[in-house]
Backbone as XML, in Angstrom:
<?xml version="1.0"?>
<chain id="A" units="angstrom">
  <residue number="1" name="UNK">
    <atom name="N" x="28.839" y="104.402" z="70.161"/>
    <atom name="CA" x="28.150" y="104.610" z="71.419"/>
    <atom name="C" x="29.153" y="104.336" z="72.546"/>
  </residue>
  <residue number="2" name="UNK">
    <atom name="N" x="29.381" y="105.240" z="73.788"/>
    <atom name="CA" x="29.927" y="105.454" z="74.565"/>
    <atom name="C" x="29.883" y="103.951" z="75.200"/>
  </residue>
  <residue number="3" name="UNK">
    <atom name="N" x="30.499" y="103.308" z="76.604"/>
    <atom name="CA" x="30.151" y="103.010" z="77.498"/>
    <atom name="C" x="29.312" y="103.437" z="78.873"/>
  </residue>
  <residue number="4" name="UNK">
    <atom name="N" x="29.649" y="104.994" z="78.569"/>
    <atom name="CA" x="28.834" y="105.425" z="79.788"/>
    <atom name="C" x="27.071" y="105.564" z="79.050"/>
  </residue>
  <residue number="5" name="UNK">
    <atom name="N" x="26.976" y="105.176" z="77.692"/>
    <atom name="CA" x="25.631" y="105.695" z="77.316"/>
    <atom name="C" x="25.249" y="104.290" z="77.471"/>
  </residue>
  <residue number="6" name="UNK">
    <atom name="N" x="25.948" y="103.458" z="77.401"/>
    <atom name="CA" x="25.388" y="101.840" z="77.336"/>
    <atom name="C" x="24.984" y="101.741" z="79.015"/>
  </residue>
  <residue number="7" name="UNK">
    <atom name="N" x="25.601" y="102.146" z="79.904"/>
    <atom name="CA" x="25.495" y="102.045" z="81.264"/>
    <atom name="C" x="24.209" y="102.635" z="81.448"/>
  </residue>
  <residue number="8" name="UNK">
    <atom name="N" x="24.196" y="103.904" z="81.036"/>
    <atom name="CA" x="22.873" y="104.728" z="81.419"/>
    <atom name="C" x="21.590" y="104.202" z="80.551"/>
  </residue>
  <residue number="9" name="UNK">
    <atom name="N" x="21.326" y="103.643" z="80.080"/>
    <atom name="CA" x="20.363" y="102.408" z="78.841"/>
    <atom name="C" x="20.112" y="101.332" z="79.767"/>
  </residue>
  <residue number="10" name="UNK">
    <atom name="N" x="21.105" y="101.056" z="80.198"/>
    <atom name="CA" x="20.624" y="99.673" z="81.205"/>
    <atom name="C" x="20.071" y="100.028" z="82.294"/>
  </residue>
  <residue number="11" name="UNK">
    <atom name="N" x="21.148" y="101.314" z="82.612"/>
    <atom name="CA" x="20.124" y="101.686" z="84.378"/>
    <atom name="C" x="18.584" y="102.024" z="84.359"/>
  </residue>
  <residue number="12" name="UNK">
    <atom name="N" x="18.539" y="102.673" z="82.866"/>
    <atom name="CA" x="17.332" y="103.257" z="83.379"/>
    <atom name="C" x="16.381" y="102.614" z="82.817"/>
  </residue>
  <residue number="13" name="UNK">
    <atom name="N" x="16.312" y="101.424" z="81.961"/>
    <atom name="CA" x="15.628" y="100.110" z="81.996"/>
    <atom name="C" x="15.391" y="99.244" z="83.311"/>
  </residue>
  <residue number="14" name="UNK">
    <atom name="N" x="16.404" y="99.048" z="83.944"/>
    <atom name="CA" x="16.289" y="98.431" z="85.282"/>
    <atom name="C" x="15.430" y="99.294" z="86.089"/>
  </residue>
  <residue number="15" name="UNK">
    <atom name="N" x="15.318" y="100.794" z="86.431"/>
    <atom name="CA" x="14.537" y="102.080" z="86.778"/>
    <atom name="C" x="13.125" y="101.540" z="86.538"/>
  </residue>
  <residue number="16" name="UNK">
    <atom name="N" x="12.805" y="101.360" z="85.228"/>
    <atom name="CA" x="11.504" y="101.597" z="84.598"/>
    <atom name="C" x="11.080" y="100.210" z="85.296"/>
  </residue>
  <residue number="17" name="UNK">
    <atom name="N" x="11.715" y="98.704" z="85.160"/>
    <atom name="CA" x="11.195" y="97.696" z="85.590"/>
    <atom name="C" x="11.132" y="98.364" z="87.365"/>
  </residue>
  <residue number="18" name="UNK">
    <atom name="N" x="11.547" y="98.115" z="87.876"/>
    <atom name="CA" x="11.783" y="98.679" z="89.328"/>
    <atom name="C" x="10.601" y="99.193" z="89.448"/>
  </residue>
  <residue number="19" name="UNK">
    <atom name="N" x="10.241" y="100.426" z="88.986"/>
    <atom name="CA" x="9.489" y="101.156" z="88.764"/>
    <atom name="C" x="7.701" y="100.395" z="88.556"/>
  </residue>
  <residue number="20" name="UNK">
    <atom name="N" x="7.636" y="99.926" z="87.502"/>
    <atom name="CA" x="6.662" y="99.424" z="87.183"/>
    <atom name="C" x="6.466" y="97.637" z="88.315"/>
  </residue>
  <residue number="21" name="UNK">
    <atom name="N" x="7.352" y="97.485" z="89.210"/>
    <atom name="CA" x="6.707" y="96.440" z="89.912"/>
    <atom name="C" x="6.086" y="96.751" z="91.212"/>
  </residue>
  <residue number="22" name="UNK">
    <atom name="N" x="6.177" y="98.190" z="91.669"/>
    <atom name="CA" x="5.732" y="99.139" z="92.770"/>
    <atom name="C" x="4.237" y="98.410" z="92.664"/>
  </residue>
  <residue number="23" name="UNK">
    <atom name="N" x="3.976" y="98.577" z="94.062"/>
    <atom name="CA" x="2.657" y="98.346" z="93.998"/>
    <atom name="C" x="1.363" y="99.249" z="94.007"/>
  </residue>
  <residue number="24" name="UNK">
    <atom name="N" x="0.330" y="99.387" z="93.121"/>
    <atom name="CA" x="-0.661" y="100.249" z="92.977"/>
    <atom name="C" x="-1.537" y="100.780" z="93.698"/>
  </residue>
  <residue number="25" name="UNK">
    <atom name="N" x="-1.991" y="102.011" z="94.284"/>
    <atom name="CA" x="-2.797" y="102.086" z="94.528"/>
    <atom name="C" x="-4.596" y="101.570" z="93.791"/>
  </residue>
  <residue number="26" name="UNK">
    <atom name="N" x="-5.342" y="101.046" z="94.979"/>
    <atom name="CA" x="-6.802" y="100.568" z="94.007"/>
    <atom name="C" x="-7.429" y="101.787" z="93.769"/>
  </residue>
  <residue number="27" name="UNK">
    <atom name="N" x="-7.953" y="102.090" z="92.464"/>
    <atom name="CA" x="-9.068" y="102.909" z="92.016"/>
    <atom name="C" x="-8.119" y="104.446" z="91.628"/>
  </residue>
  <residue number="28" name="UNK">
    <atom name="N" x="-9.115" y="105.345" z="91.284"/>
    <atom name="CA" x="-8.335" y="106.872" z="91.265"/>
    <atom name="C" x="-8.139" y="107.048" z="92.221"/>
  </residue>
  <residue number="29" name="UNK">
    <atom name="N" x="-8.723" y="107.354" z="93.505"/>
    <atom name="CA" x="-8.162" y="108.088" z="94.635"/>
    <atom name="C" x="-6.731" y="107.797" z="94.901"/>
  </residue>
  <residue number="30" name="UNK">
    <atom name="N" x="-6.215" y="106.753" z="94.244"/>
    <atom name="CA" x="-4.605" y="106.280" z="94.826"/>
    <atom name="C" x="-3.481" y="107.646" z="94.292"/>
  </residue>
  <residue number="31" name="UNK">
    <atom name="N" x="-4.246" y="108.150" z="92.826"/>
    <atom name="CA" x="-3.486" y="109.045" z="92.079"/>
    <atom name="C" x="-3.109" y="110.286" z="93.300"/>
  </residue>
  <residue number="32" name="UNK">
    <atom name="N" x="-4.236" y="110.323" z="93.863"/>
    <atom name="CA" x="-3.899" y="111.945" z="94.538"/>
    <atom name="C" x="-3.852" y="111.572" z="96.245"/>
  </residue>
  <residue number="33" name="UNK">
    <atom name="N" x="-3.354" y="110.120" z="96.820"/>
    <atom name="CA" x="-2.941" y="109.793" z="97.938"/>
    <atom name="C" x="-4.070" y="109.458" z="98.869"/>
  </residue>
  <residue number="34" name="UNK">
    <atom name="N" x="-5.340" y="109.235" z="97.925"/>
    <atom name="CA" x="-6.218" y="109.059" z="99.167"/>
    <atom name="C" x="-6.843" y="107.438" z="98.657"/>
  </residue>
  <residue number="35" name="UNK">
    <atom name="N" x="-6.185" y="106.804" z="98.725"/>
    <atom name="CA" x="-6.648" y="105.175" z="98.763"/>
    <atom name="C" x="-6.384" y="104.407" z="100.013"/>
  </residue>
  <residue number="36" name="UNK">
    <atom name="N" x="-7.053" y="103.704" z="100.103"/>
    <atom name="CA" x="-7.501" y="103.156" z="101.660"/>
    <atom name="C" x="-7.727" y="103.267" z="102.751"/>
  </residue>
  <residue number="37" name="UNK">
    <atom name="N" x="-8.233" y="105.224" z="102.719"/>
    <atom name="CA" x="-8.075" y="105.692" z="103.654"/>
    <atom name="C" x="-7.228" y="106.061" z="104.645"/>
  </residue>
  <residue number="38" name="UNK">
    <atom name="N" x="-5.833" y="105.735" z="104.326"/>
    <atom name="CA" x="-4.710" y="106.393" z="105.185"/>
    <atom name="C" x="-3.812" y="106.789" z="104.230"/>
  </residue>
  <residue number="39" name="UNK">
    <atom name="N" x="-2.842" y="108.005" z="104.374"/>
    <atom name="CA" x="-2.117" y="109.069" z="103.611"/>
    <atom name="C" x="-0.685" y="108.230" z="103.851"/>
  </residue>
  <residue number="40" name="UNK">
    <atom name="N" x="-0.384" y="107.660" z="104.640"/>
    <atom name="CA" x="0.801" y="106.908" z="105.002"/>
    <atom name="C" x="0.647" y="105.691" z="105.359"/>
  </residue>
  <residue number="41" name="UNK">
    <atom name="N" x="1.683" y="105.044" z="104.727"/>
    <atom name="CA" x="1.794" y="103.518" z="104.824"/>
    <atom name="C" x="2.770" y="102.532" z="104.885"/>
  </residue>
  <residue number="42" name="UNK">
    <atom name="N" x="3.322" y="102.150" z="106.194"/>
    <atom name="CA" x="4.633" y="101.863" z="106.358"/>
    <atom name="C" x="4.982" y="100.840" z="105.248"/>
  </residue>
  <residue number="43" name="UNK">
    <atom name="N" x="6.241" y="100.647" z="104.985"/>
    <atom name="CA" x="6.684" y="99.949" z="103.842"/>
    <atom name="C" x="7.543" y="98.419" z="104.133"/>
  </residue>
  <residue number="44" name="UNK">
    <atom name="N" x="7.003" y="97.422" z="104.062"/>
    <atom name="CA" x="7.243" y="96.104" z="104.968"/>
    <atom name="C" x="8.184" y="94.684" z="103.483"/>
  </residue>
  <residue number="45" name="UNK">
    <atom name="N" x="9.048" y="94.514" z="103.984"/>
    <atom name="CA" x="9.161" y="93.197" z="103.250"/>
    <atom name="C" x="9.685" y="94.080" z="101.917"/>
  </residue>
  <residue number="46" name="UNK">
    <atom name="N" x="9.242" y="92.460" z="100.866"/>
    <atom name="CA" x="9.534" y="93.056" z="99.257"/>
    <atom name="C" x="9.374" y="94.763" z="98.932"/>
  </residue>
  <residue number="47" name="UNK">
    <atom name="N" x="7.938" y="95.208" z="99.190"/>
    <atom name="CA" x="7.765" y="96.506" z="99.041"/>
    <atom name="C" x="8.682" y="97.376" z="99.196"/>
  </residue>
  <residue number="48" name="UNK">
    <atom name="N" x="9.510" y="97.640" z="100.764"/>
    <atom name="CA" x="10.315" y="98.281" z="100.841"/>
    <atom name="C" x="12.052" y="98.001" z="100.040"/>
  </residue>
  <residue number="49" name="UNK">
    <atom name="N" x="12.402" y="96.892" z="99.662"/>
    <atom name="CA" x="12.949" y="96.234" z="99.316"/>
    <atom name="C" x="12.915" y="97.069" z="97.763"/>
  </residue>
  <residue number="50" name="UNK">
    <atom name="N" x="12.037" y="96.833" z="97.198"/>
    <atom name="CA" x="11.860" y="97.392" z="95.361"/>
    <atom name="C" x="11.474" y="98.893" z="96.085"/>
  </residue>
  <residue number="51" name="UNK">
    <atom name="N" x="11.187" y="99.571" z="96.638"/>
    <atom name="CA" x="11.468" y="101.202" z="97.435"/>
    <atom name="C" x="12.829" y="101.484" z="97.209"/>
  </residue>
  <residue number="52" name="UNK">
    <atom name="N" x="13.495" y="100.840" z="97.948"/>
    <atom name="CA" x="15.154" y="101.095" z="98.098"/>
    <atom name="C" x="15.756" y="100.811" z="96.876"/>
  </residue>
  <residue number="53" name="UNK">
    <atom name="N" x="15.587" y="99.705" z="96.379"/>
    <atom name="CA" x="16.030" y="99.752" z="95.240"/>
    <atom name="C" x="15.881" y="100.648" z="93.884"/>
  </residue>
  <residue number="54" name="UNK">
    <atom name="N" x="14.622" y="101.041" z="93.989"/>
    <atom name="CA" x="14.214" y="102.678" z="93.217"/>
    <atom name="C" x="15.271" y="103.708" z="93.268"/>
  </residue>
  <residue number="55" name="UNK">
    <atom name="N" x="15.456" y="103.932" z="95.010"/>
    <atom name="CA" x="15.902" y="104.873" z="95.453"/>
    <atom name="C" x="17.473" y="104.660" z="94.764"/>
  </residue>
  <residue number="56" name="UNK">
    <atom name="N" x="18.224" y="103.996" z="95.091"/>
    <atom name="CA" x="19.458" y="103.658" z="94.718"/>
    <atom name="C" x="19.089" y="103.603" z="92.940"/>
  </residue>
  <residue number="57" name="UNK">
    <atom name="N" x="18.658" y="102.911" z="92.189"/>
    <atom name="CA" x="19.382" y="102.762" z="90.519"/>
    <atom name="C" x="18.811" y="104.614" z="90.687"/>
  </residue>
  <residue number="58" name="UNK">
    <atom name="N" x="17.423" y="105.409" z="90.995"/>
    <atom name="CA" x="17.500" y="106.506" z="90.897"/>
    <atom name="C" x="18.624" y="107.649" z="91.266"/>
  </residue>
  <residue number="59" name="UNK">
    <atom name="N" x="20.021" y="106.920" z="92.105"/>
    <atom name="CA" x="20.671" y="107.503" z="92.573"/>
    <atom name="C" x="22.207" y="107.513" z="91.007"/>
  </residue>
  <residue number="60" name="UNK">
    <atom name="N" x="22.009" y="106.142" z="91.003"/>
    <atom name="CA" x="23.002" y="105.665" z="90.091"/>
    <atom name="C" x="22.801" y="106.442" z="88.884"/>
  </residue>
  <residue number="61" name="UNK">
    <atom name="N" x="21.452" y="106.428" z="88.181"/>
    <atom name="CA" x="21.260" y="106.938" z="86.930"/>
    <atom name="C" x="21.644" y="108.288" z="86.881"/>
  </residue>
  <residue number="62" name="UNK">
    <atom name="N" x="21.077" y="109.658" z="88.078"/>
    <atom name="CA" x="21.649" y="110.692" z="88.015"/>
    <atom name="C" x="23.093" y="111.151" z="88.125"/>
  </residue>
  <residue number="63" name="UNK">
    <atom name="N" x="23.712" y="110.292" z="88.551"/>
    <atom name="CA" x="25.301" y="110.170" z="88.280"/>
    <atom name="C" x="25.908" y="109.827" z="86.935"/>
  </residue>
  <residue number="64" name="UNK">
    <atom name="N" x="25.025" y="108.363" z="86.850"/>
    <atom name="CA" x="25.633" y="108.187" z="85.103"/>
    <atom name="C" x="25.181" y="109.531" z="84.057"/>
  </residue>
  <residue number="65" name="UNK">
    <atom name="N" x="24.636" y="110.211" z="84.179"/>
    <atom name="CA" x="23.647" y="111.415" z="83.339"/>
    <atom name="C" x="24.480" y="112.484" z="83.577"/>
  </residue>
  <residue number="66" name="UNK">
    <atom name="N" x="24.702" y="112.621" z="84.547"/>
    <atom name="CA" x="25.631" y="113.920" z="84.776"/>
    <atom name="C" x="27.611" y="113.390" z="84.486"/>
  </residue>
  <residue number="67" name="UNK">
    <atom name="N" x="27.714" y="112.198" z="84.178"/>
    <atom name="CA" x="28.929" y="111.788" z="84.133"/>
    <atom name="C" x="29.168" y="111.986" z="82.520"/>
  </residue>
  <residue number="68" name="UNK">
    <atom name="N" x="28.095" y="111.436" z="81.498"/>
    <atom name="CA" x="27.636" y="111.437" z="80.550"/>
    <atom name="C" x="27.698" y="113.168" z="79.907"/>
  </residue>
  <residue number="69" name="UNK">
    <atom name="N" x="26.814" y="113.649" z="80.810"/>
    <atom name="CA" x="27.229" y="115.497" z="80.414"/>
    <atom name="C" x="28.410" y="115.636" z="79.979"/>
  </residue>
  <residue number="70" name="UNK">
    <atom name="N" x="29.118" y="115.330" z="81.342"/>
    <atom name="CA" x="30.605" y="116.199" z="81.426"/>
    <atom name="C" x="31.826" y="115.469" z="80.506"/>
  </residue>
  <residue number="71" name="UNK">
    <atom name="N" x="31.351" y="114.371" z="79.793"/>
    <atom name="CA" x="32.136" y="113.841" z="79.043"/>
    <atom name="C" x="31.818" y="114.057" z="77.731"/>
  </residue>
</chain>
């Protein structure tokens, strides 16, 4: 096993945790954006914090994946 496959295993474990500490919408309506009655919701503190951090390992992983391709 590569190093770049060991890299991309960890990122996208870290992804999935990341991922899964987002916070939920309550009930079904959250699925299709209509929970609590507003469609937008500024993103404050921790929240935005594990946001960005999504955003970034999601940035990292498509690099390691495509680095991974071409090797």
């Amino acid at each position: 096993m590569s190093l770049i496959s060991i890299i991309q295993i960890g990122v996208s474990l870290l992804l999935i945790g990341v991922i899964l500490m987002q916070e939920r919408s309550s009930g079904a309506g959250g699925l299709f954006g209509g929970g609590e009655g507003t469609f937008y919701q500024a993103r404050r503190g921790v929240e935005r914090t594990i946001f960005i951090t999504t955003l970034v390992l999601l940035g990292i992983f498509a690099l390691v994946s495509l680095l991974n391709l071409v090797a």
